[in-house]
N, C-alpha and C positions, 0 to 999 in steps of 0.2 A: 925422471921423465919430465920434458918439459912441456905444456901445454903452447898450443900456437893460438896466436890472436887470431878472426875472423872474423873483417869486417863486415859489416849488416849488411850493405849489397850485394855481399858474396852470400852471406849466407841466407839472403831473401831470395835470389837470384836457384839456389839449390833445392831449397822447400818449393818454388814452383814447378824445379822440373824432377822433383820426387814425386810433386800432386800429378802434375801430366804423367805420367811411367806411372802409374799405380792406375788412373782413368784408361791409358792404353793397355794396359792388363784386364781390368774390368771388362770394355769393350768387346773386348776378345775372348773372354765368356761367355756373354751373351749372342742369345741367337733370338729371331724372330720370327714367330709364327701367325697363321690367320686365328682367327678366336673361334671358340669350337663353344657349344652349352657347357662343358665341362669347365670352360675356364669362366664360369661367369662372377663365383664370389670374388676372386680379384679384381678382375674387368668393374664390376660393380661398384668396390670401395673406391678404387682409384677413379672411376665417374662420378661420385658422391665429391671424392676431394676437388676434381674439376671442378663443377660446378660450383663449392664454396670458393675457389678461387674468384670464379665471377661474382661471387660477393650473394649465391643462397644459401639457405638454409641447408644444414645437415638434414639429409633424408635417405637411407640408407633404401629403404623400402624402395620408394620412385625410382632412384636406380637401379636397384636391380629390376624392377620390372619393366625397365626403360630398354635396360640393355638385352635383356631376355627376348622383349620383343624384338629387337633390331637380329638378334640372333636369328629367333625360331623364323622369321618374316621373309630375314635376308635379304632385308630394302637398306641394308647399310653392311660395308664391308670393316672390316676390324681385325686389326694386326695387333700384336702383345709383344713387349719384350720381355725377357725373361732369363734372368739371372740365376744358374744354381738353383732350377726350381721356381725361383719368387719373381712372379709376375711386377715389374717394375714399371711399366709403362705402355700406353697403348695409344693407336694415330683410330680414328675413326672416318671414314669414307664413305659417302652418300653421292650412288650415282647420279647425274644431269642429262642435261641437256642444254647448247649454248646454239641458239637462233642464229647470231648474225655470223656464225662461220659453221654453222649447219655441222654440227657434230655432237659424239658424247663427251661430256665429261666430267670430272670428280670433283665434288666441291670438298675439303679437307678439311672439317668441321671441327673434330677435336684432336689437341694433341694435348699428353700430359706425361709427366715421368714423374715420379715417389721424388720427394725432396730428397731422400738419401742418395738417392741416383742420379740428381741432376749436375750437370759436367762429365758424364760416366762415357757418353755416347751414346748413350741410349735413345734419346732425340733425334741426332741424326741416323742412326742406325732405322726408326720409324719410318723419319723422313723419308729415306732410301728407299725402303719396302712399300709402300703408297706411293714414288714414281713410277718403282718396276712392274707394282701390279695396274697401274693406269698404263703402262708399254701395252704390257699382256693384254690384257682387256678391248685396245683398243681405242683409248682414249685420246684425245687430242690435246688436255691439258688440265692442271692441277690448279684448282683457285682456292685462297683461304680469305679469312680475314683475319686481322689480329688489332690488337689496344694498340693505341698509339705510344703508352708508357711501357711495352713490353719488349724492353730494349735487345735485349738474349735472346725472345725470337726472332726478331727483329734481323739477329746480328745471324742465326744458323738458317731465318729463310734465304739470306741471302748469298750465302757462302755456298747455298745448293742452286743457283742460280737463278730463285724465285726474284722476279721485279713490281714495283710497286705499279701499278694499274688505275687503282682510284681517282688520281688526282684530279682527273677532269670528272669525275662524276660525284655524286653521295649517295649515299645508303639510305633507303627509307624502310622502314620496318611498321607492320600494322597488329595489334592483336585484335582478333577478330573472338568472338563468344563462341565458345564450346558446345558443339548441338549434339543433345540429350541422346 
Protein backbone atom coordinates (compact mmCIF):
# COMPACT_ATOMS: atom_id res chain seq x y z
CA UNK A 1 0.00 0.00 0.00
CA UNK A 2 1.43 3.22 -0.89
CA UNK A 3 0.62 6.24 0.96
CA UNK A 4 -0.03 9.55 -1.33
CA UNK A 5 1.64 12.84 -0.39
CA UNK A 6 -1.01 15.85 0.39
CA UNK A 7 0.06 19.04 0.01
CA UNK A 8 -1.03 21.54 2.97
CA UNK A 9 -3.20 23.59 0.66
CA UNK A 10 -4.98 20.75 -0.29
CA UNK A 11 -5.36 19.49 2.65
CA UNK A 12 -6.34 23.09 4.45
CA UNK A 13 -8.38 23.62 1.54
CA UNK A 14 -10.64 20.02 2.58
CA UNK A 15 -10.79 20.56 6.49
CA UNK A 16 -12.69 23.93 5.54
CA UNK A 17 -15.00 22.52 3.31
CA UNK A 18 -15.54 19.48 5.85
CA UNK A 19 -16.19 22.51 8.61
CA UNK A 20 -18.72 24.17 5.98
CA UNK A 21 -20.67 20.48 5.31
CA UNK A 22 -20.83 19.68 8.97
CA UNK A 23 -22.30 23.74 9.77
CA UNK A 24 -24.70 22.96 6.71
CA UNK A 25 -25.79 19.93 8.45
CA UNK A 26 -26.07 21.56 11.70
CA UNK A 27 -28.19 24.45 10.21
CA UNK A 28 -30.43 22.12 9.03
CA UNK A 29 -31.44 20.82 12.27
CA UNK A 30 -32.11 23.57 13.69
CA UNK A 31 -35.35 25.29 13.77
CA UNK A 32 -36.54 28.51 15.43
CA UNK A 33 -39.16 29.38 17.48
CA UNK A 34 -40.88 32.52 19.55
CA UNK A 35 -39.74 31.99 23.39
CA UNK A 36 -42.51 30.82 25.48
CA UNK A 37 -42.07 30.81 29.86
CA UNK A 38 -41.18 27.43 29.34
CA UNK A 39 -38.11 28.24 27.61
CA UNK A 40 -36.84 30.55 30.15
CA UNK A 41 -33.80 28.64 31.88
CA UNK A 42 -32.06 28.47 28.54
CA UNK A 43 -33.08 31.97 27.29
CA UNK A 44 -31.79 33.15 30.71
CA UNK A 45 -28.13 31.46 30.88
CA UNK A 46 -27.58 32.40 27.35
CA UNK A 47 -28.68 36.27 28.44
CA UNK A 48 -26.33 35.92 31.50
CA UNK A 49 -23.46 34.88 28.89
CA UNK A 50 -24.58 38.07 26.63
CA UNK A 51 -24.26 40.24 28.94
CA UNK A 52 -20.72 39.05 30.36
CA UNK A 53 -19.77 39.42 26.65
CA UNK A 54 -20.44 43.18 27.17
CA UNK A 55 -18.02 42.86 29.87
CA UNK A 56 -20.79 42.43 33.40
CA UNK A 57 -20.81 40.53 35.89
CA UNK A 58 -22.21 36.84 36.01
CA UNK A 59 -25.77 37.19 37.36
CA UNK A 60 -27.71 34.55 36.73
CA UNK A 61 -30.64 35.67 39.04
CA UNK A 62 -31.07 39.26 36.99
CA UNK A 63 -31.39 37.27 34.04
CA UNK A 64 -33.79 35.38 34.51
CA UNK A 65 -35.78 37.80 36.12
CA UNK A 66 -34.93 40.19 33.21
CA UNK A 67 -36.18 37.80 30.84
CA UNK A 68 -39.11 36.52 32.75
CA UNK A 69 -40.34 39.79 32.64
CA UNK A 70 -39.92 40.52 28.98
CA UNK A 71 -41.81 37.23 28.73
CA UNK A 72 -44.72 37.43 31.20
CA UNK A 73 -44.97 41.62 30.01
CA UNK A 74 -44.64 40.89 26.25
CA UNK A 75 -42.93 44.44 25.78
CA UNK A 76 -40.12 42.42 24.06
CA UNK A 77 -40.46 39.70 21.32
CA UNK A 78 -37.79 36.65 21.47
CA UNK A 79 -37.03 33.95 19.21
CA UNK A 80 -34.66 30.86 20.21
CA UNK A 81 -32.78 28.65 18.27
CA UNK A 82 -32.54 25.27 18.95
CA UNK A 83 -30.68 22.42 18.23
CA UNK A 84 -31.82 18.59 19.14
CA UNK A 85 -33.66 20.12 21.95
CA UNK A 86 -30.73 22.60 23.30
CA UNK A 87 -31.61 25.93 23.01
CA UNK A 88 -28.47 27.42 21.23
CA UNK A 89 -29.16 30.98 20.71
CA UNK A 90 -31.76 33.66 20.87
CA UNK A 91 -32.31 37.36 18.78
CA UNK A 92 -34.36 39.68 21.21
CA UNK A 93 -36.83 42.38 19.74
CA UNK A 94 -38.25 45.44 21.29
CA UNK A 95 -40.96 47.07 19.55
CA UNK A 96 -40.61 51.20 18.51
CA UNK A 97 -41.37 53.79 17.04
CA UNK A 98 -39.44 55.90 14.42
CA UNK A 99 -40.83 59.78 14.10
CA UNK A 100 -39.19 61.03 11.13
CA UNK A 101 -40.76 58.38 8.64
CA UNK A 102 -43.84 58.03 11.01
CA UNK A 103 -43.94 54.21 11.64
CA UNK A 104 -43.32 51.06 13.73
CA UNK A 105 -40.41 49.52 14.14
CA UNK A 106 -37.90 46.95 15.94
CA UNK A 107 -34.99 47.94 17.55
CA UNK A 108 -32.85 44.25 17.49
CA UNK A 109 -31.34 44.67 20.86
CA UNK A 110 -29.74 41.30 21.45
CA UNK A 111 -28.41 38.74 19.47
CA UNK A 112 -26.28 35.72 20.91
CA UNK A 113 -25.42 32.06 20.01
CA UNK A 114 -23.54 29.40 22.64
CA UNK A 115 -19.82 29.59 21.55
CA UNK A 116 -20.31 25.85 20.43
CA UNK A 117 -22.63 26.97 17.91
CA UNK A 118 -21.19 29.85 16.50
CA UNK A 119 -20.53 29.37 12.56
CA UNK A 120 -23.53 26.62 12.79
CA UNK A 121 -26.03 29.22 11.23
CA UNK A 122 -27.65 29.85 13.85
CA UNK A 123 -27.22 33.65 13.73
CA UNK A 124 -28.24 33.98 10.70
CA UNK A 125 -31.16 31.57 10.93
CA UNK A 126 -32.17 34.35 14.16
CA UNK A 127 -31.42 36.87 11.91
CA UNK A 128 -34.01 35.73 9.38
CA UNK A 129 -36.80 35.16 11.94
CA UNK A 130 -36.78 38.93 13.49
CA UNK A 131 -36.87 40.22 9.64
CA UNK A 132 -39.89 37.76 8.88
CA UNK A 133 -41.68 38.59 12.07
CA UNK A 134 -40.90 42.55 11.56
CA UNK A 135 -42.73 41.62 7.74
CA UNK A 136 -45.50 40.08 9.78
CA UNK A 137 -46.01 42.59 12.22
CA UNK A 138 -45.86 45.31 10.15
CA UNK A 139 -42.99 46.93 10.67
CA UNK A 140 -41.07 49.30 8.44
CA UNK A 141 -37.62 48.33 9.59
CA UNK A 142 -34.98 46.58 11.73
CA UNK A 143 -32.29 48.87 13.55
CA UNK A 144 -29.42 47.32 15.81
CA UNK A 145 -26.35 48.50 17.01
CA UNK A 146 -23.13 46.67 17.33
CA UNK A 147 -19.13 47.23 18.66
CA UNK A 148 -17.27 48.53 16.27
CA UNK A 149 -14.68 45.53 17.02
CA UNK A 150 -17.37 42.99 16.28
CA UNK A 151 -16.16 42.03 13.10
CA UNK A 152 -18.47 38.68 12.46
CA UNK A 153 -21.43 40.63 13.16
CA UNK A 154 -20.43 43.02 11.41
CA UNK A 155 -19.68 40.65 8.42
CA UNK A 156 -23.63 38.45 8.80
CA UNK A 157 -25.35 42.12 9.40
CA UNK A 158 -24.26 42.70 6.28
CA UNK A 159 -24.54 39.75 4.13
CA UNK A 160 -28.56 40.10 5.30
CA UNK A 161 -28.52 43.36 3.69
CA UNK A 162 -28.35 45.54 6.90
CA UNK A 163 -26.30 49.11 6.01
CA UNK A 164 -24.54 51.22 8.28
CA UNK A 165 -26.61 54.42 9.26
CA UNK A 166 -24.71 56.01 12.01
CA UNK A 167 -22.12 57.76 10.24
CA UNK A 168 -23.54 61.03 10.23
CA UNK A 169 -24.91 60.96 13.61
CA UNK A 170 -23.63 59.63 17.42
CA UNK A 171 -25.16 57.84 20.06
CA UNK A 172 -25.71 59.60 23.25
CA UNK A 173 -26.73 57.47 26.14
CA UNK A 174 -27.88 58.88 29.77
CA UNK A 175 -28.38 56.88 33.22
CA UNK A 176 -30.77 58.41 34.93
CA UNK A 177 -31.54 57.22 38.96
CA UNK A 178 -33.87 54.44 39.68
CA UNK A 179 -37.17 55.78 41.41
CA UNK A 180 -38.04 53.92 44.54
Amino acid sequence: MSSAIVPNNLLFVDMRLSRQIRQIDKALEMNVEKAELNNLKPIARLFDLYRQYYHCEPNLSLATSFIKDRLENGDSDIFIAIDKEQVCGFVQLYPSLCSVIAAKIYILHDLYVDADYRQSGAGKLLMNRATLWATETGAARLDLLTEKDNNAAQRLYEQLGYQKSLEDYFAYSLDVPVSS
